[in-house]
C-alpha positions as CSV (number, residue, x, y, z in Angstrom):
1,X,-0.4,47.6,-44.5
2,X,1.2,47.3,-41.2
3,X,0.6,44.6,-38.6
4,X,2.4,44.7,-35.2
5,X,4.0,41.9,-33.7
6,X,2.2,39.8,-31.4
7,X,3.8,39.3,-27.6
8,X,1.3,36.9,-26.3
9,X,1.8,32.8,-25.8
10,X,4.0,30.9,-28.4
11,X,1.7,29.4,-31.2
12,X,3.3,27.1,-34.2
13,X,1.2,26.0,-37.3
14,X,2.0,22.3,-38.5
15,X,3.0,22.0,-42.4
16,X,-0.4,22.4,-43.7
17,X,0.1,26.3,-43.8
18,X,3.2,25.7,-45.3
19,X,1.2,25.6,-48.5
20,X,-0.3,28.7,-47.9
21,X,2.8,30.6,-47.5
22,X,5.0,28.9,-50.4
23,X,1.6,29.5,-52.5
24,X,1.8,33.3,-51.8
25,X,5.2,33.8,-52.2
26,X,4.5,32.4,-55.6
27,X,1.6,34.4,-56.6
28,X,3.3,37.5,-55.0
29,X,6.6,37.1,-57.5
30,X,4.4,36.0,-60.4
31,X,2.8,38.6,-60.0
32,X,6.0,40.9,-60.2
33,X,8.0,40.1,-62.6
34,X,10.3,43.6,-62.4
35,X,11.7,42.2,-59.2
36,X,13.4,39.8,-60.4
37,X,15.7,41.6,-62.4
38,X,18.4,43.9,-60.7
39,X,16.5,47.9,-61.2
40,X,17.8,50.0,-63.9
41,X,16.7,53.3,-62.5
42,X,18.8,54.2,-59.7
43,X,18.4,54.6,-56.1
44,X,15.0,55.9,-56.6
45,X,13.4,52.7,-58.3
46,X,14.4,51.1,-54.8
47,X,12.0,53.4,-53.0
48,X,8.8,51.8,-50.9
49,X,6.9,53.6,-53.5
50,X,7.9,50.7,-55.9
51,X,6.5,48.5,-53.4
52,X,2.6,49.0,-54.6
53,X,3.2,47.3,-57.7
54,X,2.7,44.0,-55.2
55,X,-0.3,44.6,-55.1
56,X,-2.8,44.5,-52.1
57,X,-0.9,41.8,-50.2
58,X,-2.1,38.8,-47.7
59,X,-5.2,39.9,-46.3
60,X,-4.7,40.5,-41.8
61,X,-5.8,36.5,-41.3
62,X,-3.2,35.6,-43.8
63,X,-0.5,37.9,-42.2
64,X,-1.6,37.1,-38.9
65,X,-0.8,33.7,-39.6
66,X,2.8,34.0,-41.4
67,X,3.6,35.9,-38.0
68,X,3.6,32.2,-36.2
69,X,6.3,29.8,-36.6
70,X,5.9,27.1,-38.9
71,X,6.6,23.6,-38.6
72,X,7.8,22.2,-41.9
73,X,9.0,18.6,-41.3
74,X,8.9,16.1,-38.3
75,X,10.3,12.8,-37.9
76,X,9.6,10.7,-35.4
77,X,13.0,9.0,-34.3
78,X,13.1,5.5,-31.8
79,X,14.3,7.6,-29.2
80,X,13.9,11.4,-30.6
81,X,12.0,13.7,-32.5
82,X,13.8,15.9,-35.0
83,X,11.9,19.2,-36.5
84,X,12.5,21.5,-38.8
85,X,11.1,24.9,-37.9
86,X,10.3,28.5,-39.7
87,X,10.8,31.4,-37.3
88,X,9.6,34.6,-38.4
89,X,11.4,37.9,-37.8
90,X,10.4,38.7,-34.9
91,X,12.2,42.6,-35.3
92,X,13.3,43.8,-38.5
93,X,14.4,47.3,-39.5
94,X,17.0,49.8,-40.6
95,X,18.8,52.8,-39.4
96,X,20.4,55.9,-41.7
97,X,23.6,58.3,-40.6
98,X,22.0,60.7,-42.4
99,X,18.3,61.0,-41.2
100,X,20.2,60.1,-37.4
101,X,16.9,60.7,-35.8
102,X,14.4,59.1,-38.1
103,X,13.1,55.7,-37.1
104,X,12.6,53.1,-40.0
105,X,10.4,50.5,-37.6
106,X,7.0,50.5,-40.0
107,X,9.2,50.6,-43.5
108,X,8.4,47.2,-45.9
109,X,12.3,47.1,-46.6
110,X,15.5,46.6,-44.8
111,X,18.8,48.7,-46.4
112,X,22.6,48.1,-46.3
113,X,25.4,49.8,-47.6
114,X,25.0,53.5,-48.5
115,X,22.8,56.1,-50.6
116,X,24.2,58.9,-51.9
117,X,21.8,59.6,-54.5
118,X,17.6,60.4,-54.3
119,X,17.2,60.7,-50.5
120,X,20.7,60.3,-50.1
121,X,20.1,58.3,-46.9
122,X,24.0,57.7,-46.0
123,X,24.9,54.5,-44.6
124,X,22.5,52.3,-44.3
125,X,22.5,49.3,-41.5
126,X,19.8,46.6,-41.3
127,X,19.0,45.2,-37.6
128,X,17.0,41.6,-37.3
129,X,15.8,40.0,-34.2
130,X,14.9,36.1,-34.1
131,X,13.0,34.8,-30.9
132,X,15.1,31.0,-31.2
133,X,14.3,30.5,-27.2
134,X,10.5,30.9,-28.0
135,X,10.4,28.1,-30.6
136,X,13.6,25.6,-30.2
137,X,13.0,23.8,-26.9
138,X,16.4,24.4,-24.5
139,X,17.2,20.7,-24.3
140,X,17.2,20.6,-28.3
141,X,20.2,19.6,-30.1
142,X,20.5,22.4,-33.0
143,X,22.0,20.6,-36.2
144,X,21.6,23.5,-38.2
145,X,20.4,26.9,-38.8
146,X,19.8,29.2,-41.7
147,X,18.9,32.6,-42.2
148,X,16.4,33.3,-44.9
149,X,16.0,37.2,-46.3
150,X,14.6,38.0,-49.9
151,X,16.7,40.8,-51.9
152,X,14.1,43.2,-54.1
153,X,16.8,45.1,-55.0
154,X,20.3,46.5,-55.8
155,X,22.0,49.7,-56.7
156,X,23.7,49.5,-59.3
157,X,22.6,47.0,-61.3
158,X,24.9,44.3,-61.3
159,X,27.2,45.2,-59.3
160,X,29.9,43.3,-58.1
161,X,29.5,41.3,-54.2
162,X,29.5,43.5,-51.6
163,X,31.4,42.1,-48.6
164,X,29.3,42.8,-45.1
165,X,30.0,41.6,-41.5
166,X,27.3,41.4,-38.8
167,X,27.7,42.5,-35.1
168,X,26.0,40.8,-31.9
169,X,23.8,43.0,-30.3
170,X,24.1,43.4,-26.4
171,X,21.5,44.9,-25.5
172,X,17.7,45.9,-26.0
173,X,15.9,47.8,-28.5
174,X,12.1,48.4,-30.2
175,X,12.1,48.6,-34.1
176,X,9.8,51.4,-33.9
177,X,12.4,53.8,-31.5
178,X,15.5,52.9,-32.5
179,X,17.5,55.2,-34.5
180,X,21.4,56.1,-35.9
181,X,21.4,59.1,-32.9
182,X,19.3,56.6,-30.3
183,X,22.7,55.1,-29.3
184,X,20.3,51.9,-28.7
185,X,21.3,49.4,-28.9
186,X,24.7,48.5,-28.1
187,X,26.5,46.5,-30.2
188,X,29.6,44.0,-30.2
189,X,31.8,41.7,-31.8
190,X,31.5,39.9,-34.7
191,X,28.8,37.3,-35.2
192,X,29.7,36.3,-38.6
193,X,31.2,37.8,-42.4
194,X,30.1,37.2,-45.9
195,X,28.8,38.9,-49.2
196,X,25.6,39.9,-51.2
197,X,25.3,39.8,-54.9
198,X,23.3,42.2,-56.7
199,X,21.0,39.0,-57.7
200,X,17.2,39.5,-56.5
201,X,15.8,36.7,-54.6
202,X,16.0,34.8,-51.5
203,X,19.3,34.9,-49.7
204,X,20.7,31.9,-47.4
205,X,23.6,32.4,-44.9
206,X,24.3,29.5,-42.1
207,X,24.0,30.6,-39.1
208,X,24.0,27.3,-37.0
209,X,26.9,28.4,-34.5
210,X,25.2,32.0,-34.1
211,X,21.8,29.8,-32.7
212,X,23.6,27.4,-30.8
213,X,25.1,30.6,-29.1
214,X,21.7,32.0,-28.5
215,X,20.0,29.2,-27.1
216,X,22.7,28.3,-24.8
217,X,22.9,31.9,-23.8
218,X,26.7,32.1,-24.4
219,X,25.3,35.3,-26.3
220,X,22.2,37.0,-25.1
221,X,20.1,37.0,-27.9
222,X,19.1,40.8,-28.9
223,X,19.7,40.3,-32.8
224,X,22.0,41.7,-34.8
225,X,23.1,44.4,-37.1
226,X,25.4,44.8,-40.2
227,X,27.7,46.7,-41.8
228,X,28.3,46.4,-45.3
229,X,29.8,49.2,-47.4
230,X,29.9,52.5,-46.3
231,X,32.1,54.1,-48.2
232,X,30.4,57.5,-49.8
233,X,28.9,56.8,-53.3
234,X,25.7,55.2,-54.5
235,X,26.2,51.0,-53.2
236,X,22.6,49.3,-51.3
237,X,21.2,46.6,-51.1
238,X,17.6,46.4,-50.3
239,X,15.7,43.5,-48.1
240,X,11.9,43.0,-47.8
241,X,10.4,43.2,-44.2
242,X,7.5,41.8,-43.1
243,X,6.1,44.9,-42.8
244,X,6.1,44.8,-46.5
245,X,2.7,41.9,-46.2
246,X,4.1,39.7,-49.1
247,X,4.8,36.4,-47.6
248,X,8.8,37.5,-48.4
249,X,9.8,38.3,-44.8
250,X,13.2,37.8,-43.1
251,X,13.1,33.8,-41.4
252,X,15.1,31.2,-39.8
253,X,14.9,27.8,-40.3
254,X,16.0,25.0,-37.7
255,X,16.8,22.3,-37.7
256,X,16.4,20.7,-34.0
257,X,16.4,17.2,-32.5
258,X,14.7,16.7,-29.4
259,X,15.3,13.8,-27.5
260,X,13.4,11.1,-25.6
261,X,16.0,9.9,-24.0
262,X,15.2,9.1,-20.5
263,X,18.6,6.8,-19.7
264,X,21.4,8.8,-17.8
265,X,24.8,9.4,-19.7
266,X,28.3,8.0,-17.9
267,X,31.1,10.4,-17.6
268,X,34.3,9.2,-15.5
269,X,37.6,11.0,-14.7
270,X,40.4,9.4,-16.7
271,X,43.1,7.7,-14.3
272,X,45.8,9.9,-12.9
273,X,49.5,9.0,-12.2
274,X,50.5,8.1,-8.7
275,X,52.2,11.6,-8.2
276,X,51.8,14.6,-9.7
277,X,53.4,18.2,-9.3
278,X,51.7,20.7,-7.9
279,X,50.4,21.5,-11.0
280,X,48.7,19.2,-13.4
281,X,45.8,18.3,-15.7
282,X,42.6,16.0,-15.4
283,X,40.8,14.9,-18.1
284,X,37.0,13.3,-18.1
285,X,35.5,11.9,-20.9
286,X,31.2,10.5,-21.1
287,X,29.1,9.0,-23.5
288,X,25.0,9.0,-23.3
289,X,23.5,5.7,-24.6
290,X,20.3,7.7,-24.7
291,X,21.3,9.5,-27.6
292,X,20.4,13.2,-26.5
293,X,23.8,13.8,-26.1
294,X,25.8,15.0,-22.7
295,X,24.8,18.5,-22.2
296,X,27.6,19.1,-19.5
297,X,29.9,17.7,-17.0
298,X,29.8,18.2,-13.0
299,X,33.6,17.4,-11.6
300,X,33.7,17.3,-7.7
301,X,37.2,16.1,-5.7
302,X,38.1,16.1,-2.1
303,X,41.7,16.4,-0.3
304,X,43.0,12.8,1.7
305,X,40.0,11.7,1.6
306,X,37.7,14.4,3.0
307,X,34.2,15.4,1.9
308,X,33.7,15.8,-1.7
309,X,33.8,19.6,-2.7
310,X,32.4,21.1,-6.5
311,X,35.4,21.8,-8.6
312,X,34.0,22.1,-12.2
313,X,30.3,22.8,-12.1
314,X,28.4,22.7,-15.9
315,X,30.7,22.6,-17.7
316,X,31.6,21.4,-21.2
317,X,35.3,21.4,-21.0
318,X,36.9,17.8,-20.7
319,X,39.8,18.4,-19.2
320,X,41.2,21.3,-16.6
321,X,44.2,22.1,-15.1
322,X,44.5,21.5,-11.1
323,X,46.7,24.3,-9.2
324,X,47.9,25.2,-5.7
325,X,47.8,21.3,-4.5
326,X,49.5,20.5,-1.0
327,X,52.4,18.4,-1.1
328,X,51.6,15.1,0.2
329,X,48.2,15.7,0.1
330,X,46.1,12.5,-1.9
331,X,43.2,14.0,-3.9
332,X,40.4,12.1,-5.7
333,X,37.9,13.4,-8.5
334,X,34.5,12.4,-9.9
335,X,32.9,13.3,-12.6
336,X,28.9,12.9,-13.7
337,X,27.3,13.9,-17.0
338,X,23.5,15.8,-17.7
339,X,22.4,15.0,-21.1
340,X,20.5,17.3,-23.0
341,X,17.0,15.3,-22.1
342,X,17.6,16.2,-18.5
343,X,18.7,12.8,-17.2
344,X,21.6,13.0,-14.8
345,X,24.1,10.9,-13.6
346,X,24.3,9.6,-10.3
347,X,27.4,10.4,-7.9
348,X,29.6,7.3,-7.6
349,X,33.3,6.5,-5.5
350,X,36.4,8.4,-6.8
351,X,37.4,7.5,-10.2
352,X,40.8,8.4,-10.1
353,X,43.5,9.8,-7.5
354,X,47.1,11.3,-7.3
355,X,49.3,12.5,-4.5
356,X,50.7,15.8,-5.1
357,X,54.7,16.4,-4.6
358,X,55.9,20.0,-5.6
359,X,59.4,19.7,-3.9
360,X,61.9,19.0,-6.3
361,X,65.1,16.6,-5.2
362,X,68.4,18.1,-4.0
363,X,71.6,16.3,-5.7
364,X,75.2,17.8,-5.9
365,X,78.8,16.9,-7.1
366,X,81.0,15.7,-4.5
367,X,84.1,17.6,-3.9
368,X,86.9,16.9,-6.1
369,X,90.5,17.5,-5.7
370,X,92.2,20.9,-6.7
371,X,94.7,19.5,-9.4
372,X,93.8,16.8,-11.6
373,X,96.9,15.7,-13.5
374,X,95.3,12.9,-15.8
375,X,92.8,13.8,-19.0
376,X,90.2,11.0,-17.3
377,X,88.7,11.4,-14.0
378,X,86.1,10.6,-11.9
379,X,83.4,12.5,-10.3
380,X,80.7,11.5,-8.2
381,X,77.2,13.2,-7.2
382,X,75.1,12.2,-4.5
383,X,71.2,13.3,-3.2
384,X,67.8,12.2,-2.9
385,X,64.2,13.5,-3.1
386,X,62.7,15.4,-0.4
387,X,61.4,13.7,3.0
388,X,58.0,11.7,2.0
389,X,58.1,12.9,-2.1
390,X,57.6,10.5,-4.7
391,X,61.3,9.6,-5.3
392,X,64.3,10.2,-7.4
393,X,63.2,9.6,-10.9
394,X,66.7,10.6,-12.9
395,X,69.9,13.4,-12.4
396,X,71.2,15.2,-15.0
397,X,74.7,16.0,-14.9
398,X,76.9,19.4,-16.9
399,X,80.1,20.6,-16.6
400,X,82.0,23.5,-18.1
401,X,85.6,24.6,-18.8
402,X,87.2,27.6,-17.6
403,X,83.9,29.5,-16.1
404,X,82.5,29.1,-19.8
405,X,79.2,27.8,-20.9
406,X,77.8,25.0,-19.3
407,X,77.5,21.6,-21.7
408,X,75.4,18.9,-21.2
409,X,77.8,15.7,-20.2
410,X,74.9,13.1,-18.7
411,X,71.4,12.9,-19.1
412,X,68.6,10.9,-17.3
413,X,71.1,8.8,-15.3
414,X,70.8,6.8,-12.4
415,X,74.4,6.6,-12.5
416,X,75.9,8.5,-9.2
417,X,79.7,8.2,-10.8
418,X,81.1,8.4,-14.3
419,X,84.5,8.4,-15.4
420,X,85.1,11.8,-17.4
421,X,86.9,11.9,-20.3
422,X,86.6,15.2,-21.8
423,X,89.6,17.3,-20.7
424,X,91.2,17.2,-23.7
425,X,92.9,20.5,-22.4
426,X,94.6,21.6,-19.4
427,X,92.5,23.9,-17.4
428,X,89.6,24.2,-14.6
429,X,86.7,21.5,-15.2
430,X,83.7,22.9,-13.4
431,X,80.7,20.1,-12.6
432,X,76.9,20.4,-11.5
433,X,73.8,18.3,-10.9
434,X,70.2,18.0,-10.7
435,X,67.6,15.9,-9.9
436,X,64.0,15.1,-11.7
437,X,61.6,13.0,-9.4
438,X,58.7,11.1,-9.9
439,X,56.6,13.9,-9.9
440,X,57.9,15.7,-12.3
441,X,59.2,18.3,-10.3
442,X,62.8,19.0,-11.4
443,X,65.7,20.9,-9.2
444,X,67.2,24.0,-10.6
445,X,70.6,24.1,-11.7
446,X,73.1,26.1,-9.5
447,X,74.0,29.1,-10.5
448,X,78.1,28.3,-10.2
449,X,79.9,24.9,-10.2
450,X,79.1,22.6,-6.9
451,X,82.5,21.0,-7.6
452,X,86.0,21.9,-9.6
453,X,89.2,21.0,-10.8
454,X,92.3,21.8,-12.2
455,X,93.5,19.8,-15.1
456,X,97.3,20.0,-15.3
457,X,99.2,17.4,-17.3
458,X,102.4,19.5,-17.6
459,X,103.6,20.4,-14.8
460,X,104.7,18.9,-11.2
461,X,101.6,18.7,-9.1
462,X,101.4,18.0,-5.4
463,X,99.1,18.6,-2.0
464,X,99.3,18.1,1.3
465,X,97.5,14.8,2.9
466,X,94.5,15.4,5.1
467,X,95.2,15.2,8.4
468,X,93.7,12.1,10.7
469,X,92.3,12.9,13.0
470,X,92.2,16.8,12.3
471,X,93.0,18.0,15.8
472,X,95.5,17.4,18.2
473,X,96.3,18.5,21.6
474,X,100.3,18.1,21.4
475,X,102.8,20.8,20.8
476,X,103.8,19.9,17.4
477,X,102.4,17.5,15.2
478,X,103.4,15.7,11.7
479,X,102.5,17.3,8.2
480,X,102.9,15.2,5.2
481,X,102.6,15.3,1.3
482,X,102.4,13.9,-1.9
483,X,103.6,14.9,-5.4
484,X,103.6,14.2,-9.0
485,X,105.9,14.9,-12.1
486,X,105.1,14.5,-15.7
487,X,107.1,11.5,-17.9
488,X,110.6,11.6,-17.5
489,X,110.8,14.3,-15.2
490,X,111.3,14.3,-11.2
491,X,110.6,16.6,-8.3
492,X,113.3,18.3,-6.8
493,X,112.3,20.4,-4.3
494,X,109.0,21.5,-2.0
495,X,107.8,24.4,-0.4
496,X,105.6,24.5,2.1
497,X,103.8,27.2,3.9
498,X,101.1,27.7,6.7
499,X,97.9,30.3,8.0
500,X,97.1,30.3,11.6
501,X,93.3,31.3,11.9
502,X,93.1,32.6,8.8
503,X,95.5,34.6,8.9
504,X,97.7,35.4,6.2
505,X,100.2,33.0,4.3
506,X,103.7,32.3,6.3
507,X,106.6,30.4,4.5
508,X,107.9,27.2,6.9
509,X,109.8,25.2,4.2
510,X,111.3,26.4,1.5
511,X,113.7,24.1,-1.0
512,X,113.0,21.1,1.0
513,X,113.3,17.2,-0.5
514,X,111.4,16.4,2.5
515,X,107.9,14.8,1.5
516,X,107.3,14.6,5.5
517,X,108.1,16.7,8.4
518,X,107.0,18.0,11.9
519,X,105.4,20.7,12.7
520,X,106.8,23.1,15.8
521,X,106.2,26.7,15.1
522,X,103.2,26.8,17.1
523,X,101.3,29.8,17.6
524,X,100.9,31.0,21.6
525,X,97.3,30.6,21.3
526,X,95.6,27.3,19.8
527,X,93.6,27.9,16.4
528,X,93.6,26.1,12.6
529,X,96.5,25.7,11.1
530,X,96.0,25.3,7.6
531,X,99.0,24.3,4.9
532,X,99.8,24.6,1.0
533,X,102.4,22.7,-0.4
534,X,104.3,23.4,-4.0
535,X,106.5,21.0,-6.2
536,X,109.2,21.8,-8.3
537,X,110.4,19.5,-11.0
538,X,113.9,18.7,-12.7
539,X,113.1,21.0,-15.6
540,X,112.8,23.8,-13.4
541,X,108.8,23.8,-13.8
542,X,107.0,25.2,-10.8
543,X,103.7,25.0,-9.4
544,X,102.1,28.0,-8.2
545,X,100.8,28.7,-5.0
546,X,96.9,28.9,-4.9
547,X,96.4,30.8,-1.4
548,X,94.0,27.9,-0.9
549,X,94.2,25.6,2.2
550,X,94.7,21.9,1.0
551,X,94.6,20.4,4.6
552,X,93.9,22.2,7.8
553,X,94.4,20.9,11.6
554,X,93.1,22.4,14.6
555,X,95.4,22.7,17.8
556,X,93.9,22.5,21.6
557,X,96.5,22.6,23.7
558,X,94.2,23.7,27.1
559,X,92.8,21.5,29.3
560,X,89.4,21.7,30.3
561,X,89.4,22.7,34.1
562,X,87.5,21.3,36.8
563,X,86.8,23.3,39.7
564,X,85.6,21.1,42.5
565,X,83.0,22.1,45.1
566,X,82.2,20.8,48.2
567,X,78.6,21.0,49.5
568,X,78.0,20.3,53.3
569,X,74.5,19.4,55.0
570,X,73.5,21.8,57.2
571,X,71.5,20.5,60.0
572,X,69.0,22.4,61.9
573,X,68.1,21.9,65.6
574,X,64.6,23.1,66.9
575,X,64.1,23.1,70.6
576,X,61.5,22.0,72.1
577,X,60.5,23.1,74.6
């Protein structure tokens, strides 16, 4: 006997009928005591013919009624109801790869795996459809879920598990059209995995997540199908229906609290640093005294303190991260919470506010002289944060030797000098800097080293003095320099040479014990003069020449020149006349 499914209004029976269908269910397997054990027959003692030895089944009141929902337990909480509810199938039937174009909607069982023997059907996938949004009010809080379907039998008899995954439908269908060519319907990821054992009875999978899913509507709810094993040999497992009028049709069981909560929940944005990068995270957190439980969050902000704009609209995240925010721009945030009995919170004042700097600070090594003749030194660095940010929070400082790899030398310093003390070798000492503020926002290191120096504890060292003031207006002027020999040596001799506007290098003295002397060779045009100077020692050491300038001196020798002008009034005469 075949009874179609009703469409009409919902309709749930209390737990009175509860004892009608447990009753049934009873009398139906007494009744049959062949399906309990697994069938010895093969494939073809799995057949619908088998299904006659039921007998005549519920009569159409009786099935009618085991088509409704049934209530089976609820409790009355002091601020909620919790129920436990029976959903019937509301779709249930199979499809076969090889009969692609027969439909299965009016057959008493479900299959799953493959035939190859009897009718040889091919693979075999079961599809079930549960109407959760037709019996679980939308405000309920699902605490569980369990899918209910009654095994008549397996091929072979006891067989081992057989593993099976189920697939989300995505779209519509009607049990009595579908079929394996139909194409309908579609069908996507995976909704859940387990096995079947070739034991006959009722079957129980959780399925708690898969009905939160649907009732939220974070997965349209069209059903599912699954897949077991569809490898080509002789491996089903068969499911009743309800088609099959024995009480043993496919159900699912929830477990619901509905609340009567009619107090809003609190939610509040959690406090935010005085300055932030550009990028950053805020969090909100909520509670619901009520005790239906914070259905979503609502998070609103607005820019220096402007009108409040939606940001996060229902949502059940509890944090997010903020991007693309103006530098000194102040924002504030507010969050309110919806509970799951409908009670909403009201908007209050900003709950917590940051100032957004995404300009990192600039800070570099001062210069540092060109020879170094001493394995300690000091360097300095210098900067700040940019106009209006949130100020310098620490520098980081690195150095490297000879254009190698760059080392860390000082970390999260204030400091802005340190005496250095690792040159334990002669050669060039390379430094750079950068800056973290209190934003977070840290500088990038330079590419090359803002500032360098020659280590040399060998040989004689010397340069020439800066000049003061670096310009002069005189036809010759004084150039003086220092000099340095290592222990127990002296300097003997200097030589010293000049560029005029950049021009190339030009020797003035040469062999000279002269640490001082003035300057005559003049160029006929002014320009910048710029000198090098090189020491020789008693041991015959030399320094070399670094085509560098070490002190430079611009010459203007012309006098501005005035050109006087002499404007006379000019007086007009009219006649009159």
């Amino acid at each position: 006997m075949t009874m179609s499914r009703s469409t009409g209004s919902s309709r749930v029976r209390r737990a009175a009928l509860v004892t009608l269908v447990v009753m049934l269910s009873l009398a139906v397997v007494a009744a049959t005591p062949a399906a309990q054990q697994p069938a010895e027959e093969g494939p073809q003692a799995l057949g619908s013919a088998d299904l006659g030895s039921l007998g005549d089944g519920p009569s159409d009141e009786e099935l009618a009624a085991q088509l409704e929902a049934v209530i089976l337990e609820e409790t009355v909480l002091p601020n909620a109801v919790n129920t436990i509810v029976q959903i019937p199938v509301e779709q249930d039937t199979y499809i076969s790869s090889n009969k692609p174009n027969r439909n299965y909607g009016s057959s008493p069982e479900m299959r799953l795996g493959y035939n190859s023997g009897g009718s040889n059907d091919g693979a075999l996938r079961p599809f079930l459809q549960f109407d959760v949004a037709r019996y679980v009010p939308s405000q309920a809080v699902i605490n569980s879920a369990t899918l209910q379907i009654y095994l008549h039998g397996a091929s072979p008899g006891g067989d081992s598990p057989m593993n099976f995954d189920s697939r989300h439908l995505v779209s519509p269908w009607d049990q009595n059209l579908v079929t394996w060519n139909s194409h309908q319907p579609d069908w996507g990821g995976i909704a859940g995995t387990g096995q079947v054992t070739s034991q006959l009875g009722w079957r129980y999978s959780d399925v708690t997540d898969l009905a939160k899913e649907w009732q939220s509507g974070s997965h349209a709810n069209f059903g599912l199908i699954t897949i077991g094993d569809e490898r080509e040999q002789e491996r089903q497992r068969l499911f009743y229906t309800i088609n099959a009028n024995n009480g043993l049709y496919p159900r699912l069981v929830v477990d619901y609290t509905l609340s009567q909560d009619t107090t809003p929940p609190v939610a509040s944005v959690k406090s935010l640093p005085t300055w932030s990068p550009q990028r950053f995270f805020v969090h909100w957190h909520g509670h619901d005294d009520g005790g239906s439980g914070i259905a979503y969050f609502d998070v609103q902000y607005n820019a220096n303190g402007g009108p409040w704009i939606d940001w996060r609209i229902h949502t059940t995240d509890r944090s997010s991260e903020w991007v693309g925010g103006a530098t000194g721009t102040t924002y504030q945030y507010r969050a309110r919470a919806v509970d799951h009995a409908g009670n909403v919170q009201a908007w209050g004042p900003s709950q917590a506010q940051t100032t957004v700097d995404d300009e990192p600070p600039s800070i570099r090594v001062d210069p540092l002289p060109g020879y170094t003749h001493v394995q300690a030194f000091w360097v300095y660095w210098s900067g700040s944060d940019s106009p209006g940010g949130s100020g310098l929070k620490s520098m980081d400082v690195q150095f490297q030797k000879n254009n190698g790899p760059w080392q860390n030398w000082l970390q999260n310093t204030m400091l802005t000098s340190a005496q250095f003390t690792g040159a334990h070798d002669d050669g060039i000492y390379g430094f750079r800097a950068r800056g973290t503020d209190n934003a977070g926002n840290v500088q990038p290191w330079s590419a090359t080293a803002q500032a360098a120096t020659r280590v040399d504890t060998s040989g004689p060292h010397s340069h020439i003095i800066p000049f003061d003031p670096p310009l002069t207006r005189q036809d010759s002027f004084q150039v003086s320099w220092t000099s340095s020999a290592a222990p127990g040596l002296t300097i003997s001799s200097f030589d010293v040479r000049y560029s005029f506007a950049d021009g190339p290098w030009i020797a003035w003295l040469t062999g000279s014990r002269l640490t001082s002397a003035e300057f005559k060779d003049l160029n006929s045009t002014d320009g910048i003069y710029r000198f090098e100077v090189r020491a020789r020692d008693s041991s015959g050491g030399e320094e070399p020449f670094e085509s560098r300038s070490e002190a430079a001196i611009i010459v203007d020798r012309q006098a501005p020149r005035v050109v006087p002008q002499i404007y006379l009034p000019v007086a007009a005469r009219h006649d009159r006349r």
